[in-house]
VEXDREN-2710 file (C-alpha; in Angstrom, 1 decimal):
% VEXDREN-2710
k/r/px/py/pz
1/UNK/0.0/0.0/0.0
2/UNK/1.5/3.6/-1.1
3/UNK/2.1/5.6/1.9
4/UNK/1.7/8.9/-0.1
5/UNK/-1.5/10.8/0.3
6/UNK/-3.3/13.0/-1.7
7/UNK/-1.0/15.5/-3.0
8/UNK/-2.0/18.8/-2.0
9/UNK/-1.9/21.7/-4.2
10/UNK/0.9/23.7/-3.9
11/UNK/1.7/27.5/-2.7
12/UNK/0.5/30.6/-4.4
13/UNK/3.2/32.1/-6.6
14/UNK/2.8/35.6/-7.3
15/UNK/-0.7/35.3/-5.7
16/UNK/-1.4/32.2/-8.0
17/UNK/-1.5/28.6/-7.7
18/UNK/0.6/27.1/-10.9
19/UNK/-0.9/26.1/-13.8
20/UNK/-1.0/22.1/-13.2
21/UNK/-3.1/23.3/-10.0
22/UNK/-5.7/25.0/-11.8
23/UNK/-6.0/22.2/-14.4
24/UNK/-6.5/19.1/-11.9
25/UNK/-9.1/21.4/-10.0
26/UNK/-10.7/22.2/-13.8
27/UNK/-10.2/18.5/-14.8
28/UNK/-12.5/17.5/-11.9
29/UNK/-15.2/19.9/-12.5
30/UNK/-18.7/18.3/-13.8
31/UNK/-19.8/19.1/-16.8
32/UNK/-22.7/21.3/-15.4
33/UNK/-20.2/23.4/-14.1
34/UNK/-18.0/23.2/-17.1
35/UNK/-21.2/24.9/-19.4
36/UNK/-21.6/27.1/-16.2
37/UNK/-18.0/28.4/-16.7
38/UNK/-18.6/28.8/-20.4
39/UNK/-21.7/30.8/-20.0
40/UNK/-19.8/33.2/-17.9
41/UNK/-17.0/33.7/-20.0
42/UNK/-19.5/34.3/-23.3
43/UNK/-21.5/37.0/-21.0
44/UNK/-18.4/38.8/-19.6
45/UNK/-16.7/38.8/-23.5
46/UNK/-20.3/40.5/-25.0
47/UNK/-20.2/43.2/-21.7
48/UNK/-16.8/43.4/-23.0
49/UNK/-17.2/44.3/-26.3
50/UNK/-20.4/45.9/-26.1
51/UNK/-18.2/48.5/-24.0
52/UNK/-15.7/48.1/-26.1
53/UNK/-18.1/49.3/-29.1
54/UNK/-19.9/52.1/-27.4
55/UNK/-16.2/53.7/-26.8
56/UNK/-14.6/53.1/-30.2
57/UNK/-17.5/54.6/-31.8
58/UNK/-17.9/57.8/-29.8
59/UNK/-14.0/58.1/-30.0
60/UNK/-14.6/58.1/-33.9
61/UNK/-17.1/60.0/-34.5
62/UNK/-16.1/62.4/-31.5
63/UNK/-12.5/63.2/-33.2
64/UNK/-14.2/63.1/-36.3
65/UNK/-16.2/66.2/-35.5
66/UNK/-14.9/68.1/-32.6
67/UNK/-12.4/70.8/-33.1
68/UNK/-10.9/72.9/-30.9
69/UNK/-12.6/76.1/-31.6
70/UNK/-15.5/74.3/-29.6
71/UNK/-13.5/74.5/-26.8
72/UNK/-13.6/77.5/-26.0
73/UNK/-16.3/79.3/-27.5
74/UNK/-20.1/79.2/-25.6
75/UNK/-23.2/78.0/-27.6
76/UNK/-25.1/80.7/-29.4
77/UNK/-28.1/81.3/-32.0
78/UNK/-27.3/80.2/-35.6
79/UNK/-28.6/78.6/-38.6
80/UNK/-26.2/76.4/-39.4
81/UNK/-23.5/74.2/-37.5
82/UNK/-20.4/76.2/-37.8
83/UNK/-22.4/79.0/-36.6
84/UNK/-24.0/78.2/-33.2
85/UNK/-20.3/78.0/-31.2
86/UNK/-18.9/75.2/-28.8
87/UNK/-19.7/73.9/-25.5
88/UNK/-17.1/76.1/-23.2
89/UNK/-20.3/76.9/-21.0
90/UNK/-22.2/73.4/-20.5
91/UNK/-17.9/72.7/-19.9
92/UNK/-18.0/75.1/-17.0
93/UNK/-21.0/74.0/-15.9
94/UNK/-20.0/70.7/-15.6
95/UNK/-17.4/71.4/-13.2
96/UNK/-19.7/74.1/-11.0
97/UNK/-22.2/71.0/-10.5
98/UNK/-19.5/68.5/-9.7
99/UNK/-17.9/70.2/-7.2
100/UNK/-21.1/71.3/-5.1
101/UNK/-22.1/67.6/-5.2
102/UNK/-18.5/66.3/-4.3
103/UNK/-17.9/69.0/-1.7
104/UNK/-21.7/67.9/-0.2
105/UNK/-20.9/63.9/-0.8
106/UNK/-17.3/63.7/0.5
107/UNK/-17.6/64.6/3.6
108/UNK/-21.0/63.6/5.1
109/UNK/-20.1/59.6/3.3
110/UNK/-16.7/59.9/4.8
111/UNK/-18.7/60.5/8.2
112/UNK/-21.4/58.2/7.2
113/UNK/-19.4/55.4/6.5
114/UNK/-16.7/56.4/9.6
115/UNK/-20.3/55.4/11.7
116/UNK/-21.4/52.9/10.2
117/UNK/-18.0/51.0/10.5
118/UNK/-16.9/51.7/13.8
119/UNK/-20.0/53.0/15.9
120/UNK/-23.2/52.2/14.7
121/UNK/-25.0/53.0/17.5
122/UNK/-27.6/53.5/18.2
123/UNK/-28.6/50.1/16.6
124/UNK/-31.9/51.1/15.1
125/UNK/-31.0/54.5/13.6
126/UNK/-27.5/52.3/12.1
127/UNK/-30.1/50.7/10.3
128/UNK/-32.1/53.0/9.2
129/UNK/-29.2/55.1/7.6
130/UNK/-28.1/51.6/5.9
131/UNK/-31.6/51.5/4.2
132/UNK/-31.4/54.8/3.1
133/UNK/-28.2/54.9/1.3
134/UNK/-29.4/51.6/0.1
135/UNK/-32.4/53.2/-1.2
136/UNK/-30.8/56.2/-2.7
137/UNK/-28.2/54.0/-4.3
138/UNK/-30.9/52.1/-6.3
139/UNK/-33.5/55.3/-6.7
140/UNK/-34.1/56.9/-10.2
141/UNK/-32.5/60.0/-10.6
142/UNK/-35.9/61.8/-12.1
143/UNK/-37.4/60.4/-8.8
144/UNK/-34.7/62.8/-6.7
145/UNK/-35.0/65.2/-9.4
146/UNK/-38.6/65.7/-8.8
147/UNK/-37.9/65.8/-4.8
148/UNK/-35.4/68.3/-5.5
149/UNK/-38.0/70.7/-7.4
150/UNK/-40.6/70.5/-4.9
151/UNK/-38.1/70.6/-2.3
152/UNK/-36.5/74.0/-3.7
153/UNK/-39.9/75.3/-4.8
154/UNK/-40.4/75.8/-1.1
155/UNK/-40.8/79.5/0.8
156/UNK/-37.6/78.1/2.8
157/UNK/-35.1/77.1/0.3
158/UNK/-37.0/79.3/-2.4
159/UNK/-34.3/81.8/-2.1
160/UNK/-31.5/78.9/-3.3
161/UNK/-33.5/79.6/-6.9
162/UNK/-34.3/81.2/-10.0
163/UNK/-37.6/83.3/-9.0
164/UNK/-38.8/86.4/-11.5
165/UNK/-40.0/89.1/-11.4
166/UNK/-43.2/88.6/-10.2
167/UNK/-42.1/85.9/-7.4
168/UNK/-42.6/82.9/-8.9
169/UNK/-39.9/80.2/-7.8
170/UNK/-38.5/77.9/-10.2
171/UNK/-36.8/75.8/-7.7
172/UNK/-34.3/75.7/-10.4
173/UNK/-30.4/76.7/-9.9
174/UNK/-26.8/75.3/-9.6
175/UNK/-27.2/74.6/-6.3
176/UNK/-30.5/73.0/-6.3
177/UNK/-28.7/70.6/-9.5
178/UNK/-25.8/69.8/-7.2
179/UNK/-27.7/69.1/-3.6
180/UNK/-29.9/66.6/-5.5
181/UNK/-26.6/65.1/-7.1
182/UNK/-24.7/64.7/-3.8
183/UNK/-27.3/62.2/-2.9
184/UNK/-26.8/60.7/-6.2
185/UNK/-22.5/60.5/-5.1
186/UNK/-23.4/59.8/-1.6
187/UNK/-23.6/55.9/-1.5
188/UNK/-20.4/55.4/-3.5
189/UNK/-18.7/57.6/-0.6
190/UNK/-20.0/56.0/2.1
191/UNK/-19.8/52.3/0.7
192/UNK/-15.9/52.6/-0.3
193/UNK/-14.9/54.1/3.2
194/UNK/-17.2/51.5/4.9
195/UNK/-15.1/48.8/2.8
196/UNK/-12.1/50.5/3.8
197/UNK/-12.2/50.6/6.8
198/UNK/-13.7/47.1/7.1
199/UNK/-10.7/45.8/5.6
200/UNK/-8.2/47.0/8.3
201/UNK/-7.3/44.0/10.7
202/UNK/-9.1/44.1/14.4
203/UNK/-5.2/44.1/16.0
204/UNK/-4.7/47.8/14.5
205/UNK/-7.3/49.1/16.6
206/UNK/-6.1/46.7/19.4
207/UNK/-2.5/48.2/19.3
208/UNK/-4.3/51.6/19.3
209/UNK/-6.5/50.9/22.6
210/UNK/-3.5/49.5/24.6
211/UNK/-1.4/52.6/23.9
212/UNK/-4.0/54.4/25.7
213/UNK/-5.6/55.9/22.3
214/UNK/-9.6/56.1/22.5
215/UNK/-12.0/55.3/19.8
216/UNK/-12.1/58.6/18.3
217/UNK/-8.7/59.2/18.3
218/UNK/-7.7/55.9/16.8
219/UNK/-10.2/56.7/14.0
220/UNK/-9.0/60.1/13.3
221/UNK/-5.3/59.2/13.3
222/UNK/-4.9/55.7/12.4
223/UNK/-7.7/54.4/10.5
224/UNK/-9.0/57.9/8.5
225/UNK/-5.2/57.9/6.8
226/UNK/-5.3/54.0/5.9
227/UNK/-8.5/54.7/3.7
228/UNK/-7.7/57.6/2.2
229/UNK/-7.3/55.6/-0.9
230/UNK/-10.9/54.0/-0.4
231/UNK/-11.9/57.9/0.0
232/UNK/-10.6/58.6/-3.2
233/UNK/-11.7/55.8/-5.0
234/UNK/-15.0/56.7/-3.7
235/UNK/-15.2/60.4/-4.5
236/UNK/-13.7/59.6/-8.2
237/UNK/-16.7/57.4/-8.9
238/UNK/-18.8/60.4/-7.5
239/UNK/-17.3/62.7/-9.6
240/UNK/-18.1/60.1/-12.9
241/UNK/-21.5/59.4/-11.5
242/UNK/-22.4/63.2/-11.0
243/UNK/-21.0/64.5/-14.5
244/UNK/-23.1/61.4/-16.3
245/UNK/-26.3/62.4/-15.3
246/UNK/-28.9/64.1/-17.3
247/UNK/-32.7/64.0/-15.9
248/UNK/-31.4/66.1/-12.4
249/UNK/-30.0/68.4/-14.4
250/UNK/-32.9/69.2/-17.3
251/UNK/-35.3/69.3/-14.5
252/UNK/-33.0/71.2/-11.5
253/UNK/-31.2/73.5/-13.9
254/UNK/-32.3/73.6/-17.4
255/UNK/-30.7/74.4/-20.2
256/UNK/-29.4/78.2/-20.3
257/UNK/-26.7/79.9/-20.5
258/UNK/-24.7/80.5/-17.7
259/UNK/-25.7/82.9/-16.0
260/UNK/-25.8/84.4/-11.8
261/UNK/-28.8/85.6/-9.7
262/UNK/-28.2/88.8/-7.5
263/UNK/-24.9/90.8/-7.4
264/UNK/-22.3/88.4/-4.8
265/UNK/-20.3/86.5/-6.8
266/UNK/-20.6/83.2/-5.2
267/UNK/-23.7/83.0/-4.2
268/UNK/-24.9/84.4/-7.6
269/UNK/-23.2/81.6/-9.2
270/UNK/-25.1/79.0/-6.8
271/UNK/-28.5/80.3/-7.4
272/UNK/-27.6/81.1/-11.1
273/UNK/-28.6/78.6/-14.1
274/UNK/-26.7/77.1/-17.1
275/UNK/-26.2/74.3/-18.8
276/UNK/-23.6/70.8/-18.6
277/UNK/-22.7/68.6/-21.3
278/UNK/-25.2/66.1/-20.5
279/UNK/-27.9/68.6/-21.3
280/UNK/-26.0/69.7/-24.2
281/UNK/-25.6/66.2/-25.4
282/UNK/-29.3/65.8/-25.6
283/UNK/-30.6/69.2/-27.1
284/UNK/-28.3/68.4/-29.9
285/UNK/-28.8/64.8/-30.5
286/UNK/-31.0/64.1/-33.7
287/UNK/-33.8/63.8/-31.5
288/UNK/-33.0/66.7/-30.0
289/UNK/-34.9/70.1/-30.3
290/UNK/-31.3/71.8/-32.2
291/UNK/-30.5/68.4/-34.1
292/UNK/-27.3/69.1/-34.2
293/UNK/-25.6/65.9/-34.0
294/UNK/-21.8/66.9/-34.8
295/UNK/-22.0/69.0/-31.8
296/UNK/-23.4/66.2/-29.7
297/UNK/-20.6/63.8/-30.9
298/UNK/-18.2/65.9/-30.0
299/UNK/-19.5/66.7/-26.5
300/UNK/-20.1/63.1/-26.0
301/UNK/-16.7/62.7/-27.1
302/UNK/-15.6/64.9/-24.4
303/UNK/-17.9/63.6/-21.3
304/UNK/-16.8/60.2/-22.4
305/UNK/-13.0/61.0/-21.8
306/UNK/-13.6/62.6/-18.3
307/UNK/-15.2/59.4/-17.2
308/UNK/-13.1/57.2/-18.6
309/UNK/-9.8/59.6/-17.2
310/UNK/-11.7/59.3/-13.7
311/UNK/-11.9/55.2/-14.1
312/UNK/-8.4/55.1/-14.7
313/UNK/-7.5/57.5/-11.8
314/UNK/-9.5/55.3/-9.6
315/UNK/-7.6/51.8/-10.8
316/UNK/-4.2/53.5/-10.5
317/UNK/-4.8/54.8/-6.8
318/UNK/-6.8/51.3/-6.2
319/UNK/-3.5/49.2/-7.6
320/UNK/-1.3/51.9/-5.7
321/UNK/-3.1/51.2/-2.4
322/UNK/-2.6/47.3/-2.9
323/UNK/1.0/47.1/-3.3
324/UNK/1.5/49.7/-0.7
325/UNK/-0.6/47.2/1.6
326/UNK/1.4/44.2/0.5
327/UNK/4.9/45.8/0.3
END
C-alpha cells in the first residue's frame, strides 16, 4: 500500500496557484459546471465588447467632429452648425455642478461610513441610515430630481433659486442641481470608506487601545489615513456618476446659458442657471430640439474622456493602495 496521500496543491506564486493546480481542480469539474464556466465567460466577452463598441465609436465620431474652436467658445443662436459655437459653457458647468455635489458627498459619506463601520450606535438609527443609502443607491434619478423641485420650490429654500420678477420660484439653480446630485455620489462615498475601513485588521485598533488611544482618536489618526485611498476611490466614482447624469439636471437647472442671480459673486453663481454637457448632449442629438448631432458627438466625445480619465484615476490609486498594503 502507497504511503503517499493525496497531494496537495501547492503554494501561491505571485498570488497564483501554478498552472498544473488550476488544471486538476478544472479537470474535476462536472460538466454542469463546465457549461456554467462557459456561460460566464461568453457574458463577460459580450459586456466586454459591447463596452468596447460604445467607446470606439464615440472616440470616432467624437475626433471626427470636434475641433478645438468648440472649446472655448459658448453655444449661441445660428442657422447652421459652424455657426452656433462650442460647449465652453455646458464645460464650466459641468465642473460648477460637480464640485457642489463632491464638496456635499465627500464629507458627510466619509462621516457616514466612519459610523457605520466603527460606531453604529444607536442600533436602530444604524439601520435606518443603511436603508437609506441603500435606497438612494438604487432610486431613479428623475425620482430625486422631482424631490429636488418640490423641495427647492419651497418659501424656505425658495431663495436657493431662479424666482422672477413677479415671485414665482423655479426651484431651479446650480445649487439646487448639485444638492440633488450629492445624494446621487453619496452611497459610493460612504460604501468605499465603509469597505475600507472594514478591511483593516481588528489588531490595529487593538494596538491603538493599549497605547491608551480612545476610539475617536484611533479613528482620526490611524484608521481615516489608511483609507484615504478607499476615499478617493470613492469620490472619483462620485465625480463620474455626478458629471453622467442628465434627468437632475434638465429638470433642477435647465438648459441656459450660464448665467448668476443677484450681485455676490458666489452666491450668484449658486442660485444662477446654465447648462452641462449632459444637457447639451441631448438638445443636440438628432432627437433633440437643435438636431445638431456633430455638436453632440463631440460633446459626447468629451464627457466620455472625463469618465473614462476618472476610471483610470480610480484603478491606478486602487492598484497603488494594494502594493502599498502588501509591500
Amino acid at each position: 500500500m502507497s504511503t503517499l496521500g493525496t497531494i496537495a496543491p501547492g503554494p501561491p506564486v505571485n498570488g497564483r496557484r501554478g498552472s498544473s493546480s488550476m488544471a486538476m481542480r478544472s479537470a474535476s469539474w462536472r460538466v454542469t459546471d463546465r457549461i456554467g464556466l462557459g456561460i460566464a465567460w461568453l457574458l463577460g466577452l459580450i459586456f466586454c465588447a459591447i463596452c468596447a463598441a460604445i467607446v470606439l465609436f464615440l472616440l470616432i465620431e467624437g475626433l471626427r467632429f470636434i475641433r478645438p474652436s468648440m472649446l472655448v467658445t459658448n453655444p449661441r443662436a445660428g442657422f447652421t452648425q459652424s455657426q452656433t459655437g462650442g460647449f465652453l459653457g455646458p464645460m464650466i458647468g459641468t465642473v460648477i455642478v460637480a464640485l457642489i455635489a463632491i464638496g456635499m458627498a465627500g464629507p458627510l459619506g466619509v462621516a457616514i461610513g466612519v459610523w457605520l463601520a466603527e460606531f453604529g450606535r444607536p442600533r436602530a438609527m444604524a439601520r435606518i441610515a443603511e436603508s437609506t443609502i441603500e435606497m438612494l443607491a438604487g432610486a431613479p434619478t428623475v425620482v430625486l430630481a422631482l424631490f429636488g423641485v418640490l423641495l427647492f420650490e419651497s418659501e424656505p429654500l425658495g431663495f436657493l433659486s431662479v424666482t422672477n420678477s413677479n415671485g414665482v420660484v423655479f426651484g431651479k439653480s446650480f445649487f439646487a442641481a448639485g444638492t440633488i446630485l450629492a445624494l446621487v455620489a453619496l452611497p459610493l462615498v460612504v460604501t468605499t470608506v465603509r469597505e475600507g475601513l472594514q478591511a483593516i485588521p481588528d489588531h490595529v485598533r487593538e494596538a491603538s487601545y493599549a497605547l491608551g488611544k480612545t476610539r475617536i482618536a484611533t479613528t482620526r489618526r490611524i484608521l481615516l489615513p489608511a483609507i484615504r485611498p478607499s476615499v478617493i476611490t470613492g469620490t472619483m466614482l462620485g465625480v463620474g456618476r455626478v458629471v453622467g447624469d442628465t434627468a437632475i439636471i434638465l429638470l433642477l437647472l435647465g438648459d441656459t446659458p450660464l448665467q448668476g442671480v443677484g450681485s455676490a459673486p458666489l452666491l450668484s453663481t449658486l442660485r444662477g442657471t446654465g447648462s452641462t454637457l449632459t444637457s447639451y448632449i441631448y438638445n443636440n442629438a438628432p432627437t433633440g430640439e437643435l438636431n445638431q448631432p456633430n455638436k453632440a458627438y463631440a460633446a459626447a466625445f468629451v464627457l466620455l474622456a472625463i469618465v473614462l480619465t476618472l476610471n483610470v484615476l480610480v484603478d491606478v490609486s486602487g492598484r497603488r493602495a494594494r502594493e502599498r498594503r502588501w509591500s
